[in-house]
C-alpha positions as CSV (number, residue, x, y, z in Angstrom):
1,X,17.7,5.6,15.3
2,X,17.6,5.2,18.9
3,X,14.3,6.2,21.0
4,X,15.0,7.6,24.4
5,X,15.0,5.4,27.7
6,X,12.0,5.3,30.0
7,X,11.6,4.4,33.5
8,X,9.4,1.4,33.9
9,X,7.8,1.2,37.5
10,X,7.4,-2.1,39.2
11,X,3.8,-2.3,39.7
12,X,1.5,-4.5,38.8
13,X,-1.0,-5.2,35.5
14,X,-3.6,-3.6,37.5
15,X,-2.4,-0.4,38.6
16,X,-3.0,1.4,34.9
17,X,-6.9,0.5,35.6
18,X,-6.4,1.5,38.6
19,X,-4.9,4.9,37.7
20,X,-7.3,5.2,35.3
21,X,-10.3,5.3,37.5
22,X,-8.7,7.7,40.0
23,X,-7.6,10.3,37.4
24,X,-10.7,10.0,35.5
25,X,-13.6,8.2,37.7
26,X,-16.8,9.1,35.3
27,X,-15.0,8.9,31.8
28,X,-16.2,6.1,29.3
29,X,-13.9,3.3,29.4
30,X,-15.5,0.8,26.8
31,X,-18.7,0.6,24.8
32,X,-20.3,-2.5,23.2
33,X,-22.1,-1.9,20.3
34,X,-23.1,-5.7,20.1
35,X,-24.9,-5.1,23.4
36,X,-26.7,-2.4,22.8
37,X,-24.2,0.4,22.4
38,X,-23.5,0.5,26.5
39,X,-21.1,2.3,27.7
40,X,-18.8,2.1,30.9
41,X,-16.8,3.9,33.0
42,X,-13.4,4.1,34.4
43,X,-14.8,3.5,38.2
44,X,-17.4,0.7,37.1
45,X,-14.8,-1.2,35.4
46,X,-12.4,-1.3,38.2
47,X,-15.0,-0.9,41.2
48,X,-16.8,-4.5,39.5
49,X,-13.3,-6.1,38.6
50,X,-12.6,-6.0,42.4
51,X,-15.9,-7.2,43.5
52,X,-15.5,-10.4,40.9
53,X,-12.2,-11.2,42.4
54,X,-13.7,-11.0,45.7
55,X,-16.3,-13.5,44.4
56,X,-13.2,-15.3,42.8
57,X,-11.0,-15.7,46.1
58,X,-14.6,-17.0,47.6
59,X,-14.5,-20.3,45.3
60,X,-11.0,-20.7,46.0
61,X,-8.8,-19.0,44.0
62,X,-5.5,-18.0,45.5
63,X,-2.6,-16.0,44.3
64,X,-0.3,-18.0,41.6
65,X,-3.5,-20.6,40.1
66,X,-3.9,-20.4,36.8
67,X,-8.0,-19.4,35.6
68,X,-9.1,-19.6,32.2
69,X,-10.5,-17.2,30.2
70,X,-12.3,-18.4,27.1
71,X,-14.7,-15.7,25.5
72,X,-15.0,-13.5,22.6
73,X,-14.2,-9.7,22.6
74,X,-16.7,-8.2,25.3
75,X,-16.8,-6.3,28.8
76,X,-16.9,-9.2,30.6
77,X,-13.4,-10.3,29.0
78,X,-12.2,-7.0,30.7
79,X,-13.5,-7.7,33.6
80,X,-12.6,-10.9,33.8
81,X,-9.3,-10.5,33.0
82,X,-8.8,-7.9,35.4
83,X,-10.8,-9.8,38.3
84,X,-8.5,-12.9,38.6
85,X,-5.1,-10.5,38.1
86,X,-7.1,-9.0,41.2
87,X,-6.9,-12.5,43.5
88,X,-3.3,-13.1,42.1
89,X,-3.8,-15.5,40.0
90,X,-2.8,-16.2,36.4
91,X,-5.3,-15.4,33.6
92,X,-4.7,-18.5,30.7
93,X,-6.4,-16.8,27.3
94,X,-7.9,-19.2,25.4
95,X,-8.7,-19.0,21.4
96,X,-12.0,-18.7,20.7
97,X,-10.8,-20.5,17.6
98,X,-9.6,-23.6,19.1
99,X,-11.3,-27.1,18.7
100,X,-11.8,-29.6,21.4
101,X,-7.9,-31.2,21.4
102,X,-6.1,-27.5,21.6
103,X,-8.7,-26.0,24.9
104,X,-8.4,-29.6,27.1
105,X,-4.2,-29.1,26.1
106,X,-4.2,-25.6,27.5
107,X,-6.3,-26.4,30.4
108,X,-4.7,-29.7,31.6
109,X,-1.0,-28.1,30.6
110,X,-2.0,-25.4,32.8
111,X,-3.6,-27.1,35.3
112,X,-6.1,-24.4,35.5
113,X,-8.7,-23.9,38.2
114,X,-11.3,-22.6,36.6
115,X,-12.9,-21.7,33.7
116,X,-14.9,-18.4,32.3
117,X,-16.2,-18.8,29.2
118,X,-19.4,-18.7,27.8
119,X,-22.6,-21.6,26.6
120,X,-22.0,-20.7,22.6
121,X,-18.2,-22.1,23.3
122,X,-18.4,-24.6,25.7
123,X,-21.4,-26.7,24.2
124,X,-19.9,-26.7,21.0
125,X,-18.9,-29.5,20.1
126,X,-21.2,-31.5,21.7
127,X,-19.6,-33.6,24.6
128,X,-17.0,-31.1,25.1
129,X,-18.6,-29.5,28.1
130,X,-18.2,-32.9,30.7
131,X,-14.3,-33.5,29.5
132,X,-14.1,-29.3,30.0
133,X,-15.5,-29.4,33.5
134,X,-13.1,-32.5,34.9
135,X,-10.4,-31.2,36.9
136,X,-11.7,-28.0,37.3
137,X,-13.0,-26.0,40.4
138,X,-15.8,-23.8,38.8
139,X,-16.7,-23.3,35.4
140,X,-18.6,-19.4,35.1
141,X,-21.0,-18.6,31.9
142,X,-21.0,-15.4,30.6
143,X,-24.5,-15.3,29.9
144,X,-26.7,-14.1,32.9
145,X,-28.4,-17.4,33.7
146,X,-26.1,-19.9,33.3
147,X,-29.0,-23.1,32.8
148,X,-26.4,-25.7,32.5
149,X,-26.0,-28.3,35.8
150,X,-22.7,-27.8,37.7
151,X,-21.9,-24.0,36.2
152,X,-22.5,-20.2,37.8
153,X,-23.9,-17.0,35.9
154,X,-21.2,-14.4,35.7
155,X,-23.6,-11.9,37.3
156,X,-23.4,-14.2,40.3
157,X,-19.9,-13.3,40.6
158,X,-20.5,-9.4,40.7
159,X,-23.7,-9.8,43.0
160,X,-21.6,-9.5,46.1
161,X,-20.5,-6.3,48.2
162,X,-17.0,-7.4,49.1
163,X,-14.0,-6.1,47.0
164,X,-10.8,-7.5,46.4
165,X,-7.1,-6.3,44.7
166,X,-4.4,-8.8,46.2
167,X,-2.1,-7.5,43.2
168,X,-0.1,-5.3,45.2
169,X,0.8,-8.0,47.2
170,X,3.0,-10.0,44.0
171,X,6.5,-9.5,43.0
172,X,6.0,-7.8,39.1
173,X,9.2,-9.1,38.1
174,X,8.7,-13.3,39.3
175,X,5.5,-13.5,39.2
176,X,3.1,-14.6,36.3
177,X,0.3,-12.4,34.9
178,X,-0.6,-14.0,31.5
179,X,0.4,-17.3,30.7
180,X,-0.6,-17.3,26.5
181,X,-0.1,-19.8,24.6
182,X,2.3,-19.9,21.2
183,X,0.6,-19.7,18.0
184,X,1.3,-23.5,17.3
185,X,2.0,-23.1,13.3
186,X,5.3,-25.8,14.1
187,X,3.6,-28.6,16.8
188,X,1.5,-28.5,19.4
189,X,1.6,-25.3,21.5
190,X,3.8,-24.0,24.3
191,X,2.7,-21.8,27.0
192,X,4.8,-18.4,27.5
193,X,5.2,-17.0,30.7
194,X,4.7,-13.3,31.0
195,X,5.2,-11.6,34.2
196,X,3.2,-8.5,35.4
197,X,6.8,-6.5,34.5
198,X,7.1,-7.9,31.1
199,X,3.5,-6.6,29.9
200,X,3.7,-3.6,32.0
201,X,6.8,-2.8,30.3
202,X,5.1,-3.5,26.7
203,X,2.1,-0.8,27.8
204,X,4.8,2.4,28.9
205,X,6.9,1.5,26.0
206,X,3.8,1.5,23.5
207,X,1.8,4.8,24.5
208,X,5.1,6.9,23.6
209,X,6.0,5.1,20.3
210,X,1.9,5.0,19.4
211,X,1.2,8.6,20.7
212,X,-1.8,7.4,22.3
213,X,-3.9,9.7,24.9
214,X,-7.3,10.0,27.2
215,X,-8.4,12.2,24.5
216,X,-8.3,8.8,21.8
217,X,-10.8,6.6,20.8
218,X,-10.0,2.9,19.5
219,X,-12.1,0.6,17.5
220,X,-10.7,-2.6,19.1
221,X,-12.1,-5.8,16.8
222,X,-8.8,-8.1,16.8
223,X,-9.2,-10.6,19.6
224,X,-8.3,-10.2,23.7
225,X,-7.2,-13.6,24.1
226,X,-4.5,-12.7,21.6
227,X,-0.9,-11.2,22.8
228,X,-1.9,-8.2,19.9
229,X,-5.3,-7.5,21.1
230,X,-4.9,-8.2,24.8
231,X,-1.8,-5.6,25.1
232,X,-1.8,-3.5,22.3
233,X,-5.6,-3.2,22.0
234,X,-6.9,-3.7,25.2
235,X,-3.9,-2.5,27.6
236,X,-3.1,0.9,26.2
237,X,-6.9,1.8,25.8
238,X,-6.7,1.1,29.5
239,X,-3.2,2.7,30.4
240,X,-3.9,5.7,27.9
241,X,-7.3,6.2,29.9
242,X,-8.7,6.1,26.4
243,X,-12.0,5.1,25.1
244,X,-12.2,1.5,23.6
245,X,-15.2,0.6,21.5
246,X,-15.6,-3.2,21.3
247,X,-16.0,-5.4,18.0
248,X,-16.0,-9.2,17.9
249,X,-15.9,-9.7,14.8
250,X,-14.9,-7.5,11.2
251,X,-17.5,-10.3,9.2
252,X,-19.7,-9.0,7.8
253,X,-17.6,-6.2,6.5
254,X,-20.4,-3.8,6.3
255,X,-20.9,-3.6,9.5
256,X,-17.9,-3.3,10.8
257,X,-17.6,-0.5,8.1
258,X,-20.7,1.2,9.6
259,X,-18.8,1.6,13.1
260,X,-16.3,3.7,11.7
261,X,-19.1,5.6,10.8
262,X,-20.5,6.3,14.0
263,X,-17.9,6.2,16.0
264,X,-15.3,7.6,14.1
265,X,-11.9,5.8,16.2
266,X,-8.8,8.0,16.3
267,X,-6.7,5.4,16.1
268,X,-7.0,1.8,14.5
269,X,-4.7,-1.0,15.4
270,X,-5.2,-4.2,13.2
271,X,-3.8,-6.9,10.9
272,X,-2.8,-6.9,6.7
273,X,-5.9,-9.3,6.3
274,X,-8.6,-6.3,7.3
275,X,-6.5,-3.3,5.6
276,X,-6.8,-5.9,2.2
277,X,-10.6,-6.3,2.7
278,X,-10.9,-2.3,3.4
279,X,-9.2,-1.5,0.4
280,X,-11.2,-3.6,-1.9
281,X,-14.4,-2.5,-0.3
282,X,-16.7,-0.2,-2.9
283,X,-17.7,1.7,-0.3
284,X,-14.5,2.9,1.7
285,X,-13.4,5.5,-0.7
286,X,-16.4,7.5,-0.2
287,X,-16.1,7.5,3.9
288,X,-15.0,10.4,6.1
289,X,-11.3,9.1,7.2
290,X,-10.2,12.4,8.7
291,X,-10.9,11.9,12.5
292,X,-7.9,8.8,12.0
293,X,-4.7,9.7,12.5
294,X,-3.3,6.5,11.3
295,X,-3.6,2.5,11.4
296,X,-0.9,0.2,12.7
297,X,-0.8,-3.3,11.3
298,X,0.9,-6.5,13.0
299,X,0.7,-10.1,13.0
300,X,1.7,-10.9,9.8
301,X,3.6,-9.2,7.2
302,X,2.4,-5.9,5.6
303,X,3.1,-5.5,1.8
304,X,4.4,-2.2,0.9
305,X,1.7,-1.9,-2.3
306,X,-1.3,-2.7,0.5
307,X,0.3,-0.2,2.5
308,X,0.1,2.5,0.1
309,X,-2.8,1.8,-1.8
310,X,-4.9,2.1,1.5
311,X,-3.3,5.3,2.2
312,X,-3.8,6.1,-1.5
313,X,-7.4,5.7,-1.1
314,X,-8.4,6.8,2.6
315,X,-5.2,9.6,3.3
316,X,-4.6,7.7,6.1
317,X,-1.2,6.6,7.2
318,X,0.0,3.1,7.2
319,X,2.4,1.6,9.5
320,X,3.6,-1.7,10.5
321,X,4.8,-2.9,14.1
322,X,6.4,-6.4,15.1
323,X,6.2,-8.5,17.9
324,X,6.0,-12.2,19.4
325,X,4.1,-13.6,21.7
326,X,7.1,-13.9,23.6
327,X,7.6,-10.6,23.7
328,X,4.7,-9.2,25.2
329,X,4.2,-8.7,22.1
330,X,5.7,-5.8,20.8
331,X,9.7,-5.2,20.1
332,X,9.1,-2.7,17.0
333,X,6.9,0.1,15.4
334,X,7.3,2.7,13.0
335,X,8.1,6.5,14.1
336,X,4.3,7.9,13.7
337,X,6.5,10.6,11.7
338,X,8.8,8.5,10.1
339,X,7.1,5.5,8.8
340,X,9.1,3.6,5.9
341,X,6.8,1.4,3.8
342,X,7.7,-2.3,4.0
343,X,9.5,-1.9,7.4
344,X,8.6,-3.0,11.2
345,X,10.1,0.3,12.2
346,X,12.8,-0.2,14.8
347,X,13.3,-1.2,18.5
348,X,11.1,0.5,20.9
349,X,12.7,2.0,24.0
350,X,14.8,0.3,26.3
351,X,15.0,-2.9,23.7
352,X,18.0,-3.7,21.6
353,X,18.1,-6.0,18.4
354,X,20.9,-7.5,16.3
355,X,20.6,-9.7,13.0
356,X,22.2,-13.0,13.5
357,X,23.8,-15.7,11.1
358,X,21.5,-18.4,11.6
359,X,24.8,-21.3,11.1
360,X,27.6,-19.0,13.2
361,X,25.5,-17.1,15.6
362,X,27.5,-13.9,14.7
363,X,26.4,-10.9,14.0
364,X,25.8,-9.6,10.4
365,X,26.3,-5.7,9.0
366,X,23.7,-3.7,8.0
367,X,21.7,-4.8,4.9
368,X,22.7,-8.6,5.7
369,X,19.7,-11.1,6.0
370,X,19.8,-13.1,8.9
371,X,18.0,-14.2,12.1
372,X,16.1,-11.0,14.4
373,X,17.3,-11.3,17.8
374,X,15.6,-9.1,20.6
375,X,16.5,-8.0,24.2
376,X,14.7,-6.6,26.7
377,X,12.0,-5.9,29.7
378,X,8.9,-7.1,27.6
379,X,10.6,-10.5,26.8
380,X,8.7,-13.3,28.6
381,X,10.6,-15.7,31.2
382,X,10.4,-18.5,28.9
383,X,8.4,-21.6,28.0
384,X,6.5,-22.7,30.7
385,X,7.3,-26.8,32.3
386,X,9.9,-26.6,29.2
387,X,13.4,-25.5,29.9
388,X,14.4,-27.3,26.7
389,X,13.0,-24.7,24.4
390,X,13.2,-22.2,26.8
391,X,17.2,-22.7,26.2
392,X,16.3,-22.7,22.3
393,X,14.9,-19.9,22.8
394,X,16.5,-17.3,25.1
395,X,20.4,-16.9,24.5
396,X,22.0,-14.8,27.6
397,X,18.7,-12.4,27.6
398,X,18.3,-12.6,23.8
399,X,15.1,-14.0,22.5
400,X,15.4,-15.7,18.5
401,X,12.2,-14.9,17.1
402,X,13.2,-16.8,14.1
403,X,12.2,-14.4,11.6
404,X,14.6,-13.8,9.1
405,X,15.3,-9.9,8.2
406,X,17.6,-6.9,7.9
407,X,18.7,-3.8,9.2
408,X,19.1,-0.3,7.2
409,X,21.8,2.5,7.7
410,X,18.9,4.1,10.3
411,X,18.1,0.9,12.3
412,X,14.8,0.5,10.5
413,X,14.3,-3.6,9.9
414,X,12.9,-5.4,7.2
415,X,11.4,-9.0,7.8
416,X,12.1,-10.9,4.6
417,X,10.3,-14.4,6.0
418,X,10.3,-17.0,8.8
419,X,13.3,-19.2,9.1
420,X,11.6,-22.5,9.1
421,X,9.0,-21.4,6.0
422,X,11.7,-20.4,3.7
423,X,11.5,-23.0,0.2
424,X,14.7,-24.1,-0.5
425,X,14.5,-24.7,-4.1
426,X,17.6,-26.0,-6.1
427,X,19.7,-24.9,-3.3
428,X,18.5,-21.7,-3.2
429,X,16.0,-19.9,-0.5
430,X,12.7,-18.8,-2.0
431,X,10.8,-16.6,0.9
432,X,7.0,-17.0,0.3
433,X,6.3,-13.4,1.4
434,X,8.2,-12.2,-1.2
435,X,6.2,-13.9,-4.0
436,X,2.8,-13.3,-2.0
437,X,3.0,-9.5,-1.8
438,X,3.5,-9.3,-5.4
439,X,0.5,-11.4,-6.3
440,X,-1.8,-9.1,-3.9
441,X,-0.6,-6.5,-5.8
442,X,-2.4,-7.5,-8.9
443,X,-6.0,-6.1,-8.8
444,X,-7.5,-9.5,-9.3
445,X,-6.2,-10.7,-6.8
446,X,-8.1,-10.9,-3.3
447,X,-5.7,-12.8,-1.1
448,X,-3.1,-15.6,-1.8
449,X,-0.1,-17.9,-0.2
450,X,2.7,-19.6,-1.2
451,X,3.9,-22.5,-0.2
452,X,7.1,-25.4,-0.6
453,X,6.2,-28.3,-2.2
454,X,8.5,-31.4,-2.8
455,X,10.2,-32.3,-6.1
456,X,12.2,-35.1,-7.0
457,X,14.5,-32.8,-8.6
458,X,14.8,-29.3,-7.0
459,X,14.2,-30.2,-3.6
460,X,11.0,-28.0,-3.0
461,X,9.0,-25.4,-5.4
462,X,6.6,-22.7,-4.5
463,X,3.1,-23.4,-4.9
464,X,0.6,-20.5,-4.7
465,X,-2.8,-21.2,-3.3
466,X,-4.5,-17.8,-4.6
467,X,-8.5,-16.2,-3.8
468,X,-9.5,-14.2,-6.9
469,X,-12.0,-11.3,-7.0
470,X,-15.6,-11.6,-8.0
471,X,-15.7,-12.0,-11.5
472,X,-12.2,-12.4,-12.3
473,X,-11.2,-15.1,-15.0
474,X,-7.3,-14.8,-14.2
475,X,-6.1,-18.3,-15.3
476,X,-3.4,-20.0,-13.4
477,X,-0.6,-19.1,-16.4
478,X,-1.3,-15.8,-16.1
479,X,-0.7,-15.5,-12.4
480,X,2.3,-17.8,-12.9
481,X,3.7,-15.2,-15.7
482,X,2.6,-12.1,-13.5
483,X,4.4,-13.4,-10.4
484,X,7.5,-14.5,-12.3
485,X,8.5,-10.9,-13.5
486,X,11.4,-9.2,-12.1
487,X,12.3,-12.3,-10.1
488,X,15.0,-15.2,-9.8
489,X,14.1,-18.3,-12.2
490,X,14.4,-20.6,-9.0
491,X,11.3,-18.5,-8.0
492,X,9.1,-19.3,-10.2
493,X,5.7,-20.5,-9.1
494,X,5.4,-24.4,-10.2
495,X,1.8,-24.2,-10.5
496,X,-1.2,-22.2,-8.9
497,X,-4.3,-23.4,-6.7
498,X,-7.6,-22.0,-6.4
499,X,-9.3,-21.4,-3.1
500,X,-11.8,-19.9,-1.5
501,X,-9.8,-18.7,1.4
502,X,-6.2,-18.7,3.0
503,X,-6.2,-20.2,5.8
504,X,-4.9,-17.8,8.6
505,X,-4.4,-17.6,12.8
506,X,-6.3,-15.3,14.4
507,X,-3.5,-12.6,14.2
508,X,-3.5,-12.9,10.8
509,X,-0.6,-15.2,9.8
510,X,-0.9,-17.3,6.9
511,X,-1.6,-21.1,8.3
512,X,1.0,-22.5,6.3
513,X,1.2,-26.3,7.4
514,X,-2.5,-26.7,6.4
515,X,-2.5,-25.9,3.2
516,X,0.5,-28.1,3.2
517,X,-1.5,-30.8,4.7
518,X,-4.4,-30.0,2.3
């Protein structure tokens, strides 16, 4: 199934705001129920964003430095974002997840300018503040007095009456936009280099596939500073000239809950982790789903029994998309009409894919598993200040996302596991995905992850570290009986481990390499 070509127009990130607030000046653009349910328009957002950059280009900042962007889901993200695009600069997302070690590796990797962030992040840990503010040019607080020595209030920066959109003046297709960083599971991360072409491209090829409109309204919880949230969330709220409600956080899951309730989203894009907690949530049955048309998932894999069991419950449609950060991030998504349970969906226009043998680099038939390669305008430039894995990485055009998967008679891909997490137990390959959506299956189970351990005699063995319900008394043989059903001997869990939690990225992937550590 092929999706017809679309003409991509080499503009900048800016111009869908832009648009936006010329087509539809006094429509809301974002509300924030965490501060106080305000709302926002269309002109406001991109009248402010070029009276920030203004106030940006004033301490310095000139087209091509990197500035940091370090805050939780908010307006001022937006804002922010779209205020340093403005002076020509690079925006550098950081996780509002990351410890001391992984921000000062981002900022001094990126050599970044400046820093917007906010006093909850940058005072915690103690002592991180003075090692933060070396090398830097400013460091901006969200909050609107900023009371520590040496920083500005944000409001400073939209006090002025100058505005400023140098954006125009870039080459899309060279010049940086976003310069994210890699989700790190396998060493310390790299930073990808997207240009205002690549995620440009990513936004038209996304409203078609996602049928999104000005007449939508998205509850957007999963965070900015990801690839996910930034484009898919945040982007094509903006380039639909939708309305975006902001959440920064799903915990506690009651209140989350309660903004479905009153503000009923059209559309819901999230990750397998939330659909899970939704459908084991007393009180989600009884809601009014009707006003949502459907909910995409990404980030991690989807199993087909969550997928259906959610829809089983709700009515609402399930579908799973694919993408890496590489990519801008998306590459795949389900027909809205023609969703398949289990699959990413297939390419999404003007992108090409081909499974690959991992050992001869040739290309398999359909229904073979091998390596998912991807071609096309949304895939970044490469790694930045490292050509090495840039060359890794990008193969005349074609970006190895190592995932392993395969392709139906219809084009439709399945991802069967990541190449490097595959157990390779008495020769054979276990995929821990495989044995993890069958144990979420079971209705005891809350969450769970498998794992390769070492054995002196089969190499590795899977290991599943699993989260049981409240009141559940499922002993480890059990699970271990349970999970070996239906499958391959070599597949057979060695031995279970309780938990408390799976330890996950912020896109939802399972952490692997910790529990491995653990």
């Amino acid at each position: 199934m092929n999706r017809p070509s679309i003409n991509i127009p080499l503009e900048p990130l800016t111009s869908p705001l832009r648009q936006a607030a010329e087509k539809f000046p006094d429509k809301t653009a974002v509300i924030c129920p965490e501060a106080g349910g305000r709302e926002t328009s269309y002109r406001w957002l991109d009248d402010a964003s070029s009276i920030m950059a203004a106030s940006l280009a004033g301490l310095g900042v000139v087209p091509g430095d990197r500035v940091a962007l370090w805050l939780k889901n908010s307006l001022e993200y937006i804002l922010s974002f779209y205020a340093i695009l403005k002076t020509g600069a690079v925006v550098i997302p950081v996780s509002t997840h990351y410890g001391e070690r992984e921000v000062l590796h981002q900022l001094r990797e990126t050599e970044a300018v400046g820093l917007i962030t906010s006093v909850s992040l940058c005072l915690q840990p103690d002592g991180l503040l003075p090692k933060v503010k070396e090398g830097l040019r400013f460091l901006v607080l969200q909050e609107l007095e900023a009371s520590v020595e040496g920083t500005l209030p944000l409001s400073w920066l939209l006090s002025g009456s100058e505005r400023l959109d140098r954006s125009d003046e870039i080459d899309p297709k060279e010049d940086l936009a976003v310069l994210p960083f890699s989700s790190g599971t396998t060493g310390l991360p790299k930073g990808v280099m997207l240009t205002h072409y690549n995620l440009l491209s990513n936004l038209y090829q996304l409203i078609p596939t996602h049928e999104i409109s000005d007449s939508d309204l998205l509850l957007n919880q999963l965070p900015f500073f990801h690839i996910y949230g930034m484009t898919v969330l945040m982007g094509t709220s903006i380039m639909a000239c939708a309305t975006q409600v902001l959440a920064s956080r799903f915990r506690p899951i009651e209140e989350f809950l309660s903004l479905f309730e009153t503000y009923r989203p059209s559309l819901f894009f999230t990750v397998p982790l939330i659909l899970q907690e939704f459908c084991h949530h007393p009180r989600v049955p009884a809601m009014d789903w009707s006003r949502l048309r459907y909910i995409n998932t990404g980030g991690a894999p989807l199993s087909p029994e969550l997928q259906e069991r959610f829809t089983q419950i709700t009515g609402v449609p399930v579908m799973q998309g694919y993408g890496l950060t590489e990519s801008s991030p998306t590459t795949h998504a389900n027909p809205v009409r023609r969703i398949k349970a289990g699959s990413i969906g297939v390419c999404l226009a003007n992108t090409e894919d081909k499974i690959i043998d991992p050992a001869t680099w040739s290309e398999l038939p359909v229904r073979e598993v091998g390596e998912l390669w991807v071609k096309g305008p949304q895939v970044m430039k490469g790694y930045y200040r490292d050509p090495e894995a840039t060359n890794q990485t990008l193969i005349q055009g074609w970006l190895r996302t190592g995932d392993l998967g395969w392709k139906d008679e219809e084009g439709y891909v399945y991802i069967v596991d990541r190449l490097k997490e595959l157990i390779k137990c008495k020769g054979f390959q276990v995929a821990p995905v495989e044995i993890e959506h069958i144990l979420v299956g079971h209705p005891e189970i809350q969450d769970a992850a498998v794992v390769g351990e070492r054995h002196p005699e089969f190499g590795e063995v899977p290991v599943a570290y699993v989260v049981l319900k409240k009141d559940s008394n499922l002993s480890a043989e059990v699970i271990i009986e349970y999970a070996a059903a239906g499958l391959a001997k070599y597949k057979r869990l060695a031995r279970v481990v309780f938990v408390e939690s799976i330890p996950r990225s912020p896109s939802g992937k399972i952490l692997r390499r910790v529990l491995k550590n653990a």
